[in-house]
N, C-alpha and C positions, 0 to 999 in steps of 0.2 A: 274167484269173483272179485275178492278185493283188489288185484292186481288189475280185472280188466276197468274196474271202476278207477285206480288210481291214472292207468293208459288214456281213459277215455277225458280225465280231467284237464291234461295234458294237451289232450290233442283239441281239446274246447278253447282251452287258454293260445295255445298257436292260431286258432284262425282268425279270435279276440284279437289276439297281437294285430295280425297280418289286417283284419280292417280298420283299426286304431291308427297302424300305421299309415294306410292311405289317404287317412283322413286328416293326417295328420299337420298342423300350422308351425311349419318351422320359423316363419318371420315372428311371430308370436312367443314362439317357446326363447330366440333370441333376445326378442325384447323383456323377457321377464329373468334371462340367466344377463344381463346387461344392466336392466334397472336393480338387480343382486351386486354387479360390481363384477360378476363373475367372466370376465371378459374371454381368458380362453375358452369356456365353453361358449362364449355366445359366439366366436367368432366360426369355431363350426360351423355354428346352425345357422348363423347368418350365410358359410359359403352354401349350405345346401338350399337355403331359401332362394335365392339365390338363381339355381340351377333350376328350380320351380317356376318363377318367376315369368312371367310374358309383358308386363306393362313396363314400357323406360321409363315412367318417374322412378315407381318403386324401385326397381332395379337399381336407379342412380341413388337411391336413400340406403339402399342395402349397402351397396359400396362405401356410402360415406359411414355406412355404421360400423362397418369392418375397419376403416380406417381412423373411428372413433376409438375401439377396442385395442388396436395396435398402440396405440396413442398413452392411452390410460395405463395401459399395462409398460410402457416405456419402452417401445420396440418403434422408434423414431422413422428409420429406415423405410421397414414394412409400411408405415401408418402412411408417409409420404406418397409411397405409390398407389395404394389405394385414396387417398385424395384424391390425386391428378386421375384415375379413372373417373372417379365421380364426377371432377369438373369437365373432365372429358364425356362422358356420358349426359352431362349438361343439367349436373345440380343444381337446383337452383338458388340457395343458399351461398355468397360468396365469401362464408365463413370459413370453407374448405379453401380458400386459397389464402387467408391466413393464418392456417395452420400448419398450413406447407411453408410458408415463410420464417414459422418459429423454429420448424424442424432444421431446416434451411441453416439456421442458425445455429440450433444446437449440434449441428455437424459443424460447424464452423464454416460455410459457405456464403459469407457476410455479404459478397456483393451481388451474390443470386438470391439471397433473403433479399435486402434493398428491392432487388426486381419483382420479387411476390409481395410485397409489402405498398410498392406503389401501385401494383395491378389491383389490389385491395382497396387501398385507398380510390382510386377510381371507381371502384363497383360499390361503394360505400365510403362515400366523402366524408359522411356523419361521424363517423368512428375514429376518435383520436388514437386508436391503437397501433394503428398504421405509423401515424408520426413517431410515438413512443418508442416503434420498433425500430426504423428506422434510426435515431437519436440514438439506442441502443447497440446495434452493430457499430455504429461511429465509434463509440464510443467503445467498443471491443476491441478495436481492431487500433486504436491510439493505448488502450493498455498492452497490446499484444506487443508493441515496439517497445513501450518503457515498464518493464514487469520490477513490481517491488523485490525488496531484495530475501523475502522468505524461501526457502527451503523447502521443498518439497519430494518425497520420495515412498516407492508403496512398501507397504510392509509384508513382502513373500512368506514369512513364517506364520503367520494370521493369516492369511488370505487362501479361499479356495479356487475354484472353478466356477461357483455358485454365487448366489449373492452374501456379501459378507456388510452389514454395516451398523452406524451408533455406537459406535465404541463408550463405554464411559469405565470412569476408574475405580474398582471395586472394594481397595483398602485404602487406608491414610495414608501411607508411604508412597502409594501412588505404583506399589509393585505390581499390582494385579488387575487386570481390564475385564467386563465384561462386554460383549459383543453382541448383535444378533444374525444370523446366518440360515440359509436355506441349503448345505452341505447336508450330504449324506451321514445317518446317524440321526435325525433327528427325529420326536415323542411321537407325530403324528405317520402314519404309514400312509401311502397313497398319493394324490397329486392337484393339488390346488386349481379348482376351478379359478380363481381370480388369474393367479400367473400361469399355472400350466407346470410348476416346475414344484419339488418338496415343500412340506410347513417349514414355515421357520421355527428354529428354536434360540432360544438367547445362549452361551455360551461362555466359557472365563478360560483367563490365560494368565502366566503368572509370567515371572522374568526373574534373572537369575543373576548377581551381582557384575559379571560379564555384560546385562544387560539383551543377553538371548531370552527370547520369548518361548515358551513351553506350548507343546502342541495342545489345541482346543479343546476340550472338553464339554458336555453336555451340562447344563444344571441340573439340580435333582428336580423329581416330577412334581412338585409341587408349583415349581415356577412355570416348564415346559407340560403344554397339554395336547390331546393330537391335533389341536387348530396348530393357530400360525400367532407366538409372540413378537412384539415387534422392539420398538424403541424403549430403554429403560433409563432410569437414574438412581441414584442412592443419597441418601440422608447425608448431613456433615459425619454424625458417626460413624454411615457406614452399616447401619445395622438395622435400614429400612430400604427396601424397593420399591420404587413407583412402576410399573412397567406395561406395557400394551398388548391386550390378545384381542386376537380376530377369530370368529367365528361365526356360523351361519345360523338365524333364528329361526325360531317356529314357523314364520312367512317364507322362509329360504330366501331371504335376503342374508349377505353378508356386514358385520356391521364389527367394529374397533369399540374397544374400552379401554378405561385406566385401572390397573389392578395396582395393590396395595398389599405387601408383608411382610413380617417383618422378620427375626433370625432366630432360629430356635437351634441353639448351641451355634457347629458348625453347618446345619441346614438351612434353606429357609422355611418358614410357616405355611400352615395354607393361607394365600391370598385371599381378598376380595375386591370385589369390584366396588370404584369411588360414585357414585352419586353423582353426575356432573350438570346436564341436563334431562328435561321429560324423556329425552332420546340419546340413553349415555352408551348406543354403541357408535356413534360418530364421533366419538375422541377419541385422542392417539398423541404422541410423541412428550409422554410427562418431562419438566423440566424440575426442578426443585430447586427454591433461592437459597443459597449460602444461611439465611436464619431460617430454614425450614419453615415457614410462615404462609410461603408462595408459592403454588403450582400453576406453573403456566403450561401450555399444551397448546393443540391444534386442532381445530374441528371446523364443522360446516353446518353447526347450528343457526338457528336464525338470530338475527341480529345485528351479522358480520356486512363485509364492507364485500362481500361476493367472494365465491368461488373460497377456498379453506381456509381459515384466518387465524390468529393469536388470541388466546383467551386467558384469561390465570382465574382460579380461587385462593381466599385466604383460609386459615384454618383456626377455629378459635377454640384454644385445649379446653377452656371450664367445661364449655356445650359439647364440646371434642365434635364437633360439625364441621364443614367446608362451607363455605359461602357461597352465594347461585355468582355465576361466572360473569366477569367481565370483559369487555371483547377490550384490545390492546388500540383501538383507536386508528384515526387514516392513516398516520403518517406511519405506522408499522404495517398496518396490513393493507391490499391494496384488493382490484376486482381480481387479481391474480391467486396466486394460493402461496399462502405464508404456514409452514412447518418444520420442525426438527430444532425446537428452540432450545439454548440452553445459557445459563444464567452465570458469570465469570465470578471468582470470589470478589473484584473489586466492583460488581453491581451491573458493569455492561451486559446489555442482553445479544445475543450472539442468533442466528437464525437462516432460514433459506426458504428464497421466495421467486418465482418467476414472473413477480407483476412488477416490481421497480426494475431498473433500468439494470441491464445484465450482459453476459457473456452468452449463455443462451442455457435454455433447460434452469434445473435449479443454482443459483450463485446463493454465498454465502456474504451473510451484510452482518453489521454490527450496529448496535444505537447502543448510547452513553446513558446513565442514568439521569433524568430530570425529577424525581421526584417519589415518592414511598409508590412501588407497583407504576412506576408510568417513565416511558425511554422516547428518546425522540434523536436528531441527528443523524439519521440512517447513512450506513459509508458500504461500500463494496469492496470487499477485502482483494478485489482484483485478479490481477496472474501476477504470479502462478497460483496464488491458494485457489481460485478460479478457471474455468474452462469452457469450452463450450461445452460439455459435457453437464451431468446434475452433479454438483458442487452441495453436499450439506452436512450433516451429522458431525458439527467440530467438539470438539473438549479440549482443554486446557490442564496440562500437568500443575495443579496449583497457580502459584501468582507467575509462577516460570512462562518465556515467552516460547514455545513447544509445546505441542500433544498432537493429536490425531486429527484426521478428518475419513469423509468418503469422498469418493470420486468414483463415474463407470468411463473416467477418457480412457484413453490407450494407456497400457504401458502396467497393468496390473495383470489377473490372473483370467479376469474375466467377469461380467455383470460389475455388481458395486463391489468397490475396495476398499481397505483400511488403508489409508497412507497416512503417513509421520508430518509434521511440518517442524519446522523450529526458524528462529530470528538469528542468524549468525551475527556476532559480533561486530561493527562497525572498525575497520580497521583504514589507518589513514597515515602517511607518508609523508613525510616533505624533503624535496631533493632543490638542490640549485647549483648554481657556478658564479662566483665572483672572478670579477674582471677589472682593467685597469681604465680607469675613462677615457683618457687621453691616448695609450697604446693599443687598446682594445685587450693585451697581454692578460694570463689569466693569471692569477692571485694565487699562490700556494701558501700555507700557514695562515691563512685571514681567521680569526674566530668570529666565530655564530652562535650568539646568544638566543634561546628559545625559554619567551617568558610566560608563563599562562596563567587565566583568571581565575583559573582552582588552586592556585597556588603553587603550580609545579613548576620547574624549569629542567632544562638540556643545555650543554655545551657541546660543541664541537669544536674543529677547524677544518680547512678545506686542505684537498689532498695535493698531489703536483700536479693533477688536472684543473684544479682550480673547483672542482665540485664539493659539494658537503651532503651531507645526508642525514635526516632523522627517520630512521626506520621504523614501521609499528611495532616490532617483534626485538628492538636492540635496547641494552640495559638502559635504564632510566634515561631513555630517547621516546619513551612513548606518547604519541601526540591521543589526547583524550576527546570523545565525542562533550558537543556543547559545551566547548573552550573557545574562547577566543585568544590569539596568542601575539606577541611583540618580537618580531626578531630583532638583532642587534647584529652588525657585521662590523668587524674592527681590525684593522691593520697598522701597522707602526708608518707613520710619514703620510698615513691617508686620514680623509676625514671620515667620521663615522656614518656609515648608511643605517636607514633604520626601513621596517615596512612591518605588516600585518596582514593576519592570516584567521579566519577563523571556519570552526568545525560546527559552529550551532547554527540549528535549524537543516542541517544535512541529511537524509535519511538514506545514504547507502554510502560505501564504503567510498576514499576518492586520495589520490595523489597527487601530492600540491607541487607545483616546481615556481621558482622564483630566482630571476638573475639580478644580479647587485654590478653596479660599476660605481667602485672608487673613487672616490677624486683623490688624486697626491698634491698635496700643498709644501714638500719644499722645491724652494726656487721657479714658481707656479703664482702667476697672477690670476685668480677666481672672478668671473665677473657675477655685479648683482642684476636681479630685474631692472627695468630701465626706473629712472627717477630724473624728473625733467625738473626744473625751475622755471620758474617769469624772469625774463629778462635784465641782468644783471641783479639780479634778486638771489639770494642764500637762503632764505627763509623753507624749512622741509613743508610740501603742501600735504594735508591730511590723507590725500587720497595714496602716499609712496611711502606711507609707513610700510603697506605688508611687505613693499618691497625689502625694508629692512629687516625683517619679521624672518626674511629667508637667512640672512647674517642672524638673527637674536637665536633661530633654533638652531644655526651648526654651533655656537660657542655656545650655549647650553649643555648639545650633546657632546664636545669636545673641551672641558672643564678647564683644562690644561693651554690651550692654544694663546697665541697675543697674537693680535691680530691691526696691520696697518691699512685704517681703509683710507683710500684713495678716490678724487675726484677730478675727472677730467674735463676740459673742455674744449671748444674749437681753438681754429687759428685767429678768429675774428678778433677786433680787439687790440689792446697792445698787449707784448710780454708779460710785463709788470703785472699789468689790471686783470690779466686770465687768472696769474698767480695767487694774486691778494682773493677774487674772487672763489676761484676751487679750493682754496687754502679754507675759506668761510664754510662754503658749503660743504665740505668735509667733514667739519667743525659741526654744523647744524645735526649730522646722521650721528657721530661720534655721541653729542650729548642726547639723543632722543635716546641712543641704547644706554645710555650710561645714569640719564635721567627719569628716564618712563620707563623704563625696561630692567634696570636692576644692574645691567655688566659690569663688572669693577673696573674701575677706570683705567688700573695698572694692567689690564688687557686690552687696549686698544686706543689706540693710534690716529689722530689726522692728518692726512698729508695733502698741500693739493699739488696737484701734476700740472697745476694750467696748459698749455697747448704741447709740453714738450712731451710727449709720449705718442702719439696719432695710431690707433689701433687698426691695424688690419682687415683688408677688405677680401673681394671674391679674387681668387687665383693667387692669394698671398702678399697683396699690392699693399703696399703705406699708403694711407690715405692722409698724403703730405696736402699743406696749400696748394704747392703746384699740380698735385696729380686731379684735387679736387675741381680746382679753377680750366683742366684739362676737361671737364666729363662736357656733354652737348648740351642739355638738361636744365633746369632751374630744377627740375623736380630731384633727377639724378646727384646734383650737387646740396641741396638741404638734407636729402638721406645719407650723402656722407658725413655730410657734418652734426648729424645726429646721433653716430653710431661713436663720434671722437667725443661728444660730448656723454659720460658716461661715471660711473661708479663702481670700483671692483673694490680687493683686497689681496692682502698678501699673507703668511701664515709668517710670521718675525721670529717665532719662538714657541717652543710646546711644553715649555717647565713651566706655565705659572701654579706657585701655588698662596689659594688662598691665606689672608693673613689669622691667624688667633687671636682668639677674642680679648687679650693682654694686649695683644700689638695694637687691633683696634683702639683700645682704650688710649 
């Protein structure tokens, strides 16, 4: 009897099933495993609705709901093609086509995003997001040609097939990471209605003086429960957790908290959950500041600036309370979602948001500190630390320019990855070739002085090629970032060349090259810039000082030299009176250096050359009187006699040496 009573109960509940089931509102049961977050399931039940289904609106709302769930759960791909059915089926929302345009994006297909971005913009002029977007790929695809010069690489011994991300660093030495990951092994059995895929569990890895990483490990069960933990942090000691569990309420809604514990020995504690707001399971991604004071985080409580935002509380030990939350303001959070923040020891706040202007999916931005709890400055750490891909969860090995990030681009294991970053060393070069100015001949043995503003210097000399070289890697040849530096090139019978080079303000590494020509001054007339006079007039006019200024700086930099300057003039004129006049105006440049300029006078020379010297025209011609009085021209013939009337010098000698201060006397 009891047997056929228990048959009979059995067979009551199957036909309960079987009319329950016919009666049954799949669109309904979707939107309530949807409005949970629970998106793998609803996207079932959204395709059997679906398949239920006779009216084309709904139809085209199912489809956009499906392609909302693809979306939320980060399956970009998928979510795009059911878009483009719904717009096809003639949603009437033309939200759906910008959301294809972001996807668009976060595949990196910038110029077909652009295309659904303006088709947006048309179906909805009002909506500045279109331009934003737009502005955006521009702006991708000029970082994608000039990528900063970080480092970026995944890290295969961390990384599974699953999702792996949030790295943070779990002792003071910086040896030990913990993780969170949805790899097989983890507390919870069974398969997440939100992704479809294992609980996460949070995770630690250790490293080994080698610098090899130790296979992953679970934490013990007090941290890992059978939901799903997510993003965590630790104290400056080290010997507190902040960390995030997800799980499903009494309403079966799923909903995020901040849990809190702290170490008991080598375990941790039990947890609890922090008080954040009225509805503290919509927080997630605890940050903690360098004085333990500040927890910032992520959530989509109200108050924010739309869609998931930056929040912090403070903590005040007497009351041992948290403070009610403050949202982080516009210019951090946007109508976009701002999450995964974390706080650097010198105060920058670090974070990943797809409402400012991006690569596509999540990018990771920085703001500087402005103030006790308040950052402003917002920058895009760009490519490579950025992708089209979701770019976020960084950490920072201490004040060191390295540590980790996530990324799901290519090139890892699969889903999100842990990869490395680091800033390599700025390394920088200077090569060149000295040359003869007059033979074009190249210079062997010339020295190359390299002089620098941190106080360092380099010698060299050039080889039988006539090149020289400061290498970044050759002994005390090392040229330093945010230097600026003076070279010096010097040869025996030449005059000194000088030039400058500097490395500050440079942000990536760079190879400087620089050619030098010589001048030889024995048996070598130098000419100077032109310096004209009034008419029978000696007098220097103020405006051909600099001219002489080219003479004051080569006997400056050549201490040693005596130097005869000379002045020329035309044929015009008599003999005599060219004489006595260039003879003067010689005289005038001689005392302006010897006068206003400092040169000692036992280094330099007046001489005038009146008409007898006539300097050389085009094809090698004297430009005698007669050849002058030959040209067709009034104009042709004033330009020769402009280029006779002239000022050069000669190098007489290179011993001078100054007198002591006895001999002065």
């Amino acid at each position: 009897m009891k047997v056929i009573r228990i048959i009979g109960v059995f067979a009551l509940l199957a036909v309960f099933s079987l009319t329950v089931n016919a009666q049954k509102n799949y669109k309904q049961e979707a939107d309530m495993a949807f409005n949970g977050f629970k998106y793998y399931k609803a996207i079932k039940m959204y395709k059997k609705a679906y398949t239920k289904e006779s009216k084309k609106e709904v139809k085209s709302e199912i489809l956009f709901q499906i392609a909302e769930c693809y979306r939320n759960k980060h399956a970009g791909k998928q979510a795009a093609v059911w878009y483009n059915k719904a717009v096809k089926a003639k949603y009437e929302n033309p939200i759906a086509i910008y959301h294809v345009a972001n996807i668009y994006k976060e595949q990196g297909k910038y110029e077909e995003a652009i295309v659904q971005f303006n088709k947006y913009k048309a179906a909805n002029p009002s909506d500045k997001r279109a331009d934003a977007g737009i502005k955006s790929c521009e702006l991708a695809k000029k970082w994608l040609d000039e990528p900063t010069r970080t480092v970026v690489n995944p890290m295969p011994l961390l990384n599974s097939e699953d999702y792996d991300f949030s790295p943070v660093f779990a002792d003071k030495k910086n040896m030990e990471i913990y993780f969170t990951s949805t790899r097989q092994g983890s507390a919870g059995s069974g398969v997440s209605d939100i992704t479809g895929m294992n609980f996460a569990d949070i995770y630690r890895s250790k490293r080994d003086r080698k610098g090899k990483w130790s296979e992953p490990v679970v934490l013990n069960e007090t941290i890992n429960s059978p939901t799903s933990e997510g993003s965590s942090c630790l104290n400056k000691k080290r010997n507190e957790i902040y960390f995030t569990r997800c799980e499903v309420k009494k309403d079966g809604v799923a909903g995020c908290g901040i849990m809190k514990a702290k170490k008991a020995g080598q375990k941790w504690g039990e947890p609890e959950y922090i008080t954040i707001a009225d509805d503290t399971m919509k927080v997630r991604h605890p940050a903690i500041s360098p004085d333990d004071k500040t927890l910032v985080f992520s959530a989509n409580i109200e108050g924010g600036q739309g869609g998931i935002d930056l929040w912090y509380i403070t903590y005040d030990k007497k009351a041992k309370t948290w403070s009610k939350p403050t949202n982080l303001g516009s210019e951090i959070n946007t109508p976009g979602n701002e999450a995964f923040p974390y706080i650097r020891e010198n105060g920058e706040l670090y974070f990943s948001s797809n409402g400012h202007s991006g690569m596509g999916g999540l990018d990771i931005f920085k703001a500087t500190s402005t103030g006790a709890n308040q950052w402003g400055g917002v920058e895009n750490l760009q490519v490579p630390m950025n992708s089209e891909a979701d770019d976020f969860g960084i950490v920072f090995e201490g004040d060191k320019e390295r540590g980790f990030f996530n990324t799901s681009r290519e090139g890892g294991k699969g889903g999100d990855d842990i990869w490395e970053f680091y800033l390599p060393p700025m390394l920088f070069s200077l090569e060149g070739v000295v040359k003869d100015i007059e033979s074009k001949a190249v210079l062997a043995n010339a020295k190359v002085k390299l002089i620098g503003t941190d106080g360092s210097s380099a010698e060299t000399t050039t080889d039988e090629n006539g090149n020289f070289f400061f290498l970044e890697n050759g002994p005390d040849r090392y040229i330093n970032p945010e230097t600026s530096y003076s070279l010096v090139v010097e040869k025996q019978s030449y005059l000194v060349a000088k030039g400058k080079e500097t490395t500050v303000g440079l942000e990536g590494s760079k190879k400087f090259f620089h050619e030098y020509a010589l001048q030889p001054f024995k048996d070598v007339v130098i000419k100077l810039p032109l310096i004209e006079y009034k008419t029978a007039k000696w007098d220097l006019q103020p405006q051909y000082k600099d001219s002489l200024n080219f003479l004051y700086d080569i006997m400056t930099e050549n201490p040693t030299l005596i130097i005869e300057l000379r002045s020329h003039t035309d044929h015009r004129g008599s003999t005599a009176a060219n004489q006595k006049l260039s003879q003067k105006r010689a005289q005038s440049c001689v005392d302006y250096l010897v006068k206003e300029k400092g040169i000692h006078p036992d280094r330099i020379k007046a001489k005038g050359m009146g008409e007898n010297e006539p300097i050389k025209g085009m094809g090698g011609v004297v430009l005698t009187e007669k050849f002058i009085k030959s040209l067709k021209t009034k104009e042709e013939q004033d330009a020769a006699l402009q280029r006779n009337r002239r000022t050069d010098f000669k190098v007489i000698g290179d011993d001078f040496v100054p007198p002591t201060a006895e001999e002065v006397k």
